[in-house]
C-alpha positions as CSV (number, residue, x, y, z in Angstrom):
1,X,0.0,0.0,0.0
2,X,1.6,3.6,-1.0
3,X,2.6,5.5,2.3
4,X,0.4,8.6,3.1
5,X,3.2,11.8,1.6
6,X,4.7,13.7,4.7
7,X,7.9,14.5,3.2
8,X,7.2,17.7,1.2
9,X,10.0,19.3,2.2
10,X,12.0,16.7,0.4
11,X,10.2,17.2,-2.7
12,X,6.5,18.2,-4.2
13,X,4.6,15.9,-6.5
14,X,4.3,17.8,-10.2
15,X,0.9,19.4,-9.8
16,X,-1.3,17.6,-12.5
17,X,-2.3,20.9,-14.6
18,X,1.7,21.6,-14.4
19,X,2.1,18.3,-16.0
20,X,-0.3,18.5,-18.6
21,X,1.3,21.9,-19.6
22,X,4.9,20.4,-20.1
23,X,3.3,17.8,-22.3
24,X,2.7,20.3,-24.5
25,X,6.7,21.1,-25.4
26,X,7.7,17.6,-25.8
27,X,6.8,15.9,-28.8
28,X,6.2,16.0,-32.8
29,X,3.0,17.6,-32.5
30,X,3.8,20.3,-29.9
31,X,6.0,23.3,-29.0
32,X,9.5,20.8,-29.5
33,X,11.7,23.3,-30.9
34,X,15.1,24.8,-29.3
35,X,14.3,28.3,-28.0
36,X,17.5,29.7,-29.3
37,X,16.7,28.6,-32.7
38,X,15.6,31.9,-34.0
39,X,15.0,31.4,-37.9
40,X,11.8,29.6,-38.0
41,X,8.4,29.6,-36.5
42,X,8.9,26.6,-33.5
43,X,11.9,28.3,-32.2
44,X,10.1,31.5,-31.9
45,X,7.2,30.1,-29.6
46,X,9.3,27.8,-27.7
47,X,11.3,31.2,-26.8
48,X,8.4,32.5,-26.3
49,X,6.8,30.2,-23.7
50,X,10.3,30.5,-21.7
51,X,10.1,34.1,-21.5
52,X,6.5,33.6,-20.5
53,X,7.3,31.0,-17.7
54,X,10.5,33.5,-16.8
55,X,7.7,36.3,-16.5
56,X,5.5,34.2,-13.7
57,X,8.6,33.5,-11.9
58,X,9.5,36.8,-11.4
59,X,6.0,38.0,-10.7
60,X,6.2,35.2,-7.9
61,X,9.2,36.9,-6.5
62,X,8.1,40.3,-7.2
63,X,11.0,41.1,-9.5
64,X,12.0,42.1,-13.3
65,X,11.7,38.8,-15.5
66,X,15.3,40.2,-16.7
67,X,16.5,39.3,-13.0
68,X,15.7,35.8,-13.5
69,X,18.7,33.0,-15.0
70,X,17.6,29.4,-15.5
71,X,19.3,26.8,-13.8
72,X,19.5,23.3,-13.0
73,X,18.0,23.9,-9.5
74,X,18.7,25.5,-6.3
75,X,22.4,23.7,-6.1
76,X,23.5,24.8,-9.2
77,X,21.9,28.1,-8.4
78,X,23.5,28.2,-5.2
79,X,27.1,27.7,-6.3
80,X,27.0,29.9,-9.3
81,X,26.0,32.8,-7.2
82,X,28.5,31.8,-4.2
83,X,31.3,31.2,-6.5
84,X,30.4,34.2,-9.1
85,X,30.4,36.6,-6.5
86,X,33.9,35.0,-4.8
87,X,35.0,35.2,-8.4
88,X,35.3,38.9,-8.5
89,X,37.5,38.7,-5.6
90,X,41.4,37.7,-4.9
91,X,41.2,35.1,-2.0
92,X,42.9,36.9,0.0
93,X,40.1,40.2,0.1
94,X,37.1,38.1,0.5
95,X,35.6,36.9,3.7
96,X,32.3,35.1,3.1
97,X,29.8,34.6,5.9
98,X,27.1,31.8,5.9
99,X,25.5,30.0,8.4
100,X,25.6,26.4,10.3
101,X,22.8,25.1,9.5
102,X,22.9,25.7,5.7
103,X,21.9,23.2,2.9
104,X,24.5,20.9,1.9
105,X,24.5,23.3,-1.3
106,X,25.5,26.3,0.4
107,X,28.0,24.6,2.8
108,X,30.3,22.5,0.2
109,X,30.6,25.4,-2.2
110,X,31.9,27.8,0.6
111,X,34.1,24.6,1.9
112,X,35.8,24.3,-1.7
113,X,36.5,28.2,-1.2
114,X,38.2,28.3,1.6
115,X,40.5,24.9,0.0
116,X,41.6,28.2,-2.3
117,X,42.6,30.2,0.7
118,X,39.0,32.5,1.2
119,X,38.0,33.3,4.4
120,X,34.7,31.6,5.5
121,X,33.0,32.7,8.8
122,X,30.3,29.8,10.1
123,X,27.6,31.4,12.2
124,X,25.8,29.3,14.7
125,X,21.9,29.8,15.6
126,X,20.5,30.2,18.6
127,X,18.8,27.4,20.2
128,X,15.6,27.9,18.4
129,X,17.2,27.3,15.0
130,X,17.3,31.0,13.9
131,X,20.8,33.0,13.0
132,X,20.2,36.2,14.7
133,X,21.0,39.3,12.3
134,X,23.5,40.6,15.5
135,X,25.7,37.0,15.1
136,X,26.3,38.0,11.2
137,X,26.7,41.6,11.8
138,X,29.3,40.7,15.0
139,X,30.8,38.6,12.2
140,X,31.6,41.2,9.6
141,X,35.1,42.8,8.9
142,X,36.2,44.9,5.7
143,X,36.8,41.9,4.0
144,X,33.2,40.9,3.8
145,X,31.9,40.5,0.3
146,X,28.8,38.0,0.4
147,X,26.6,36.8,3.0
148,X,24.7,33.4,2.6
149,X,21.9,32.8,4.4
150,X,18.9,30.5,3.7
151,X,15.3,32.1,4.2
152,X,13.7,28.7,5.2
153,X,15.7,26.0,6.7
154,X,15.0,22.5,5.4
155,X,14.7,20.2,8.4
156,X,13.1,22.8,10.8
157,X,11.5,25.4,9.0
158,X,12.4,27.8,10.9
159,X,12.1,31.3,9.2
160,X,15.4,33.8,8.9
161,X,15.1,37.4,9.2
162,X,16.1,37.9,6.0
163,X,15.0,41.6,5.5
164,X,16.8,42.7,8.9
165,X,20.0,40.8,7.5
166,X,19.3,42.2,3.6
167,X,19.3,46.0,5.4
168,X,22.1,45.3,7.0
169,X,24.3,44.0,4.1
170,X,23.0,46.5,1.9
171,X,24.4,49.5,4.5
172,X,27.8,47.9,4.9
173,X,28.1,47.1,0.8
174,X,28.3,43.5,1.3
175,X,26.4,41.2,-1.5
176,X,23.9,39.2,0.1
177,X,23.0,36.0,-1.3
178,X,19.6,33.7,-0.1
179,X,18.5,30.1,-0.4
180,X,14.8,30.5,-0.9
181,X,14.4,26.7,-1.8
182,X,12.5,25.7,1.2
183,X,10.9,29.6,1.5
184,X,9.1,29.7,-2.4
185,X,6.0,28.4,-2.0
186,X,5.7,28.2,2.3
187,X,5.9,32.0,2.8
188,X,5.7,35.1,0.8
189,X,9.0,35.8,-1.5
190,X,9.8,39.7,-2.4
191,X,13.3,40.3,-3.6
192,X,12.6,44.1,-2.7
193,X,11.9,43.9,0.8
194,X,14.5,41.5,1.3
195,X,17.1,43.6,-0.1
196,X,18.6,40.6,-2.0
197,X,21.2,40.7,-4.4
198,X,20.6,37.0,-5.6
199,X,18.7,34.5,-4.4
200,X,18.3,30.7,-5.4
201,X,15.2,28.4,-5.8
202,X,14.0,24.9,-7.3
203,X,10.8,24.0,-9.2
204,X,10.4,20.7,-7.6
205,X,9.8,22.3,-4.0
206,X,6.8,24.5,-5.4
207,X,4.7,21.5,-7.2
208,X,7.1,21.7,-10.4
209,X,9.6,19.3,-12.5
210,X,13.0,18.2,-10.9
211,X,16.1,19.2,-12.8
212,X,15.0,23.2,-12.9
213,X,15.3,25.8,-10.9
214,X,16.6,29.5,-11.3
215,X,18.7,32.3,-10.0
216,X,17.6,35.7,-9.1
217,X,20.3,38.6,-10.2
218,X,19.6,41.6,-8.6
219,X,20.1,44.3,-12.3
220,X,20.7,47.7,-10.1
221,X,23.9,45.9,-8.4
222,X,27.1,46.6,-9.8
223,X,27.8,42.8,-9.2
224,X,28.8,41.3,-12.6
225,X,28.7,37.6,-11.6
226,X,31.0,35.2,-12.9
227,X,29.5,32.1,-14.6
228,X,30.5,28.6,-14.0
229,X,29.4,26.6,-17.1
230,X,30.5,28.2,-20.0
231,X,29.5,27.1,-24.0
232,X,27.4,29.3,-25.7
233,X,26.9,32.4,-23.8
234,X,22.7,31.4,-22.4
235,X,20.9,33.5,-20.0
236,X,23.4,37.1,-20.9
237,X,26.5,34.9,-20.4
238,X,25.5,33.8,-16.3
239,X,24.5,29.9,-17.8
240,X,25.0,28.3,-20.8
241,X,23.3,25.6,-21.7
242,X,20.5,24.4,-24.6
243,X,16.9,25.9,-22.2
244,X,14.9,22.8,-21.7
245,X,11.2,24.4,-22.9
246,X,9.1,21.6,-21.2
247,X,11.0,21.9,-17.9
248,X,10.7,25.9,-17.9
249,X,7.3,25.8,-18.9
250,X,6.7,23.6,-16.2
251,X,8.5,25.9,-13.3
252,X,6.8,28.9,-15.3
253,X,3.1,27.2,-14.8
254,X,3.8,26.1,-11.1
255,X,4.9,29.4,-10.1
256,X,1.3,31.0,-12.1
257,X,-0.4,28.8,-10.0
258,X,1.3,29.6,-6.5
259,X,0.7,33.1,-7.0
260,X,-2.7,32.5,-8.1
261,X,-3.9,30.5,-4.5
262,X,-1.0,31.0,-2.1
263,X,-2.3,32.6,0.8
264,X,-5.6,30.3,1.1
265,X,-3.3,27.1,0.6
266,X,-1.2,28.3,3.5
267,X,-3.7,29.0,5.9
268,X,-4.8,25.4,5.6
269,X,-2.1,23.7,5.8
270,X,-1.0,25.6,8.5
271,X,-3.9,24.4,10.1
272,X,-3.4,20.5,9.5
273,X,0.0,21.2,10.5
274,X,-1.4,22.5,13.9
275,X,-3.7,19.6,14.1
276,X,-1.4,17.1,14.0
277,X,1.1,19.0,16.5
278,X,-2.4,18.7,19.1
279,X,-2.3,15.0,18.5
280,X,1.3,14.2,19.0
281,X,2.1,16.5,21.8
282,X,-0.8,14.4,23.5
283,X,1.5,11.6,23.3
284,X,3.6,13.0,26.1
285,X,7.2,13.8,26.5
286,X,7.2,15.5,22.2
287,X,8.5,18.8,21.7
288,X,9.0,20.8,18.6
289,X,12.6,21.2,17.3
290,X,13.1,25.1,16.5
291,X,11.0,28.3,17.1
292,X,7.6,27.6,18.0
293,X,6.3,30.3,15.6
294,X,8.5,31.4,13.1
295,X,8.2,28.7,10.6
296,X,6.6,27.5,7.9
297,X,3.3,27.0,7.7
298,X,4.0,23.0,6.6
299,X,7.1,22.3,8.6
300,X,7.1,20.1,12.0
301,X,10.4,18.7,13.7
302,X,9.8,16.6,16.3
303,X,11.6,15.1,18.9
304,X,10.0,12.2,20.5
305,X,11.9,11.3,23.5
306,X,12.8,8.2,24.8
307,X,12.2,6.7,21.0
308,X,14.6,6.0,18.2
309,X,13.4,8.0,15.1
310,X,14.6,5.4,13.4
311,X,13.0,2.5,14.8
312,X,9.8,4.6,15.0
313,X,9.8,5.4,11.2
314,X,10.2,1.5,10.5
315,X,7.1,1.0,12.7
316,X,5.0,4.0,10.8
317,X,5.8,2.4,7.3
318,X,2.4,3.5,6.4
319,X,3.8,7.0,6.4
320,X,6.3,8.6,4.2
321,X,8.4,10.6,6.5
322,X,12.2,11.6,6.9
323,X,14.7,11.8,9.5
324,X,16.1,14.8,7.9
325,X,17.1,16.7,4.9
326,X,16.9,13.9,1.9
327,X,20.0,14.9,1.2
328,X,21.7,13.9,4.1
329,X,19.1,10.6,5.4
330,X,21.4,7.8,3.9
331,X,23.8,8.9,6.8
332,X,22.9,7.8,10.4
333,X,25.0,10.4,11.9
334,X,22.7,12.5,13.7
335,X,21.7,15.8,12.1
336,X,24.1,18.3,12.0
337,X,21.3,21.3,11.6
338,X,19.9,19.7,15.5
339,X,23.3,19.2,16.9
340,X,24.4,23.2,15.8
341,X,20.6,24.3,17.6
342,X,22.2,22.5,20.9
343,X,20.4,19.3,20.6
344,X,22.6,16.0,22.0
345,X,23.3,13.0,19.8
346,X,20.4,11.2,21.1
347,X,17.7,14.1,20.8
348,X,19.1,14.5,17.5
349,X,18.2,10.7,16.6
350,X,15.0,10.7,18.1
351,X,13.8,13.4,16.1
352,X,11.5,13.4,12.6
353,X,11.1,16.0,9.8
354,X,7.5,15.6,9.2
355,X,6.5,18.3,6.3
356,X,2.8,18.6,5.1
357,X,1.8,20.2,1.4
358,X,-1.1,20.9,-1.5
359,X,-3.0,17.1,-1.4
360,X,-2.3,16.6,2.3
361,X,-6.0,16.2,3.7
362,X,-7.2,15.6,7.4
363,X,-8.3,12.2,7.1
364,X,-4.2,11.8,6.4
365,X,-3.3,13.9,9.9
366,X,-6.0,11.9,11.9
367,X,-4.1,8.6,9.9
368,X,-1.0,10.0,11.1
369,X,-1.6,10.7,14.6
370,X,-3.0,7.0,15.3
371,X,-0.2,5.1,13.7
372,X,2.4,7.5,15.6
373,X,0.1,6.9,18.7
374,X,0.3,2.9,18.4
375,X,4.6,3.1,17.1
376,X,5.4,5.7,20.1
377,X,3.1,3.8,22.5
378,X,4.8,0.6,21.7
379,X,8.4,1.8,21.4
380,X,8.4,3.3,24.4
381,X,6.7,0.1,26.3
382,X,9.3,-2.4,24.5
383,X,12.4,-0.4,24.3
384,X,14.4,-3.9,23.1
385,X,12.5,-3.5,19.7
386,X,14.6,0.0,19.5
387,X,18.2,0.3,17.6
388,X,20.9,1.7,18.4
């Protein structure tokens, strides 16, 4: 029997009208051609249904569609904004900050910097998961020439504050940089008010194809970022690469219909989310990993103490649930985003990322709440049948 889906922070099923769209830009009888073909009729209108998908992708961010370069996803958006910024730089005059509790996409890029001799400063959260906008300032020297900080983080969902860190950076000068990935789609994106000078997001997170994603460049910065896949000069010379029509189209039509709906779908998953928080805290001895408000509307982190998470997501099969970023979940070390809040090893292994989304319903939470009910109930009264 197919789990109930409580991993949408890992990924979002392809909404079906997005789907039907794409099919549209794949085949003999559709929209096939290449959209830089520009000397007959199909690569006209496949370039014209990109720069239609890159228009509701920047109305989604509230930006200039000329902002917006196509990318493979939030990774490759990540570490062509962290490394063309760093670019611009000799090693030795540019200090980067970023955070601990970072994507995997963020962190490695920075990592491989500092192998070439620039200066990386990691700043820890406090213990409810958010980076206060006083640890990056405190962290700042004349060196400083990008900040990277994620909006949303993926195994909490605990919220930034990304326009108190964007005013800051823009006073001082310094480029800042944002991981929206886990933020487009859970909470209201505007590259204005955040002060941004690029920020990074993936279709798949939002109800849209794997495999695309794009990169928000700020025009009215004097940045001039240096690409990292070169071969044919795509996107004003920031990505090269033949566009893939289907997958824009897809990530264009996703976006349309996140705008269209967002603040209705939020409110109610916010509320399923609270309902199932009601039914596990009943459990006894639960809390909630992170700040207790400022997250999304779809995001819980639980620790369940006394209980391996890993034992208790065997005994929830019925459930599709993670014990962390899917990035990271083939690894039993404990999480490193938990440990750098404070959490020990072994709250850091009892804990699950359980993320609710568009088809999640309440007959799934009420689902949910029994079977964790009956696994916690019994873990906890048989704690042989627990690893580790």
């Amino acid at each position: 029997m197919r789990p109930i889906y409580f991993d949408y922070a890992a990924t979002t099923p392809v909404d079906k009208r997005v789907a039907e769209k794409m099919m549209n830009y794949l085949t003999l009888d559709g929209e096939f051609g290449n959209p830089a073909s520009r000397s007959h009729m199909l690569g006209w209108m496949a370039e014209e249904a990109v720069e239609d998908a890159r228009n509701e992708v920047a109305d989604l961010l509230h930006a200039d569609s000329r902002e917006i370069v196509w990318t493979s996803g939030a990774t490759e958006s990540n570490n062509l904004a962290i490394k063309g910024v760093a670019e611009n730089f000799a090693a030795d005059d540019c200090h980067i900050i970023t955070s601990a509790t970072e994507h995997k996409a963020v962190l490695d890029p920075v990592k491989h910097l500092q192998t070439l001799g620039y200066s990386v400063t990691v700043v820890s959260p406090g213990a409810d998961g958010v980076v206060s906008v006083d640890a990056i300032a405190a962290a700042m020297t004349d060196k400083t020439r990008l900040v990277s900080l994620m909006a949303v983080n993926n195994e909490t969902g605990v919220i930034n504050p990304i326009v108190e860190v964007g005013q800051l950076c823009q006073q001082l000068g310094v480029y800042f940089h944002v991981d929206a990935a886990q933020a487009v789609g859970k909470i209201p994106v505007d590259v204005e008010s955040w002060q941004v000078t690029l920020l990074s997001m993936s279709a798949h997170k939002f109800y849209g194809p794997k495999g695309v994603g794009a990169l928000y460049v700020r025009r009215r910065s004097p940045l001039q970022l240096k690409s990292q896949i070169h071969g044919g000069g795509h996107e004003r010379g920031m990505r090269s690469g033949t566009l893939p029509t289907h997958q824009l189209v897809g990530i264009g039509e996703a976006a349309k219909l996140l705008n269209a709906g967002f603040t209705e779908e939020a409110e109610r998953i916010g509320l399923l989310r609270d309902r199932l928080w009601q039914g596990l805290s009943a459990l006894g001895d639960v809390t909630i990993n992170g700040h207790p408000t400022l997250r999304t509307p779809g995001h819980l982190n639980v620790c369940f103490h006394g209980v391996d998470g890993e034992a208790l997501m065997m005994a929830v099969r019925n459930l599709a649930i993670s014990s962390g970023s899917a990035c990271t979940s083939a690894t039993v070390e404990p999480s490193f985003v938990l440990k750098a809040m404070g959490l020990s090893d072994s709250q850091a292994h009892s804990s699950l990322r359980i993320s609710l989304g568009r088809y999640s319903t309440e007959e799934d939470i009420d689902m949910a709440i029994s079977s964790f009910r009956d696994a916690v109930s019994g873990l906890r009264a048989n704690p042989e049948q627990q690893q580790g």
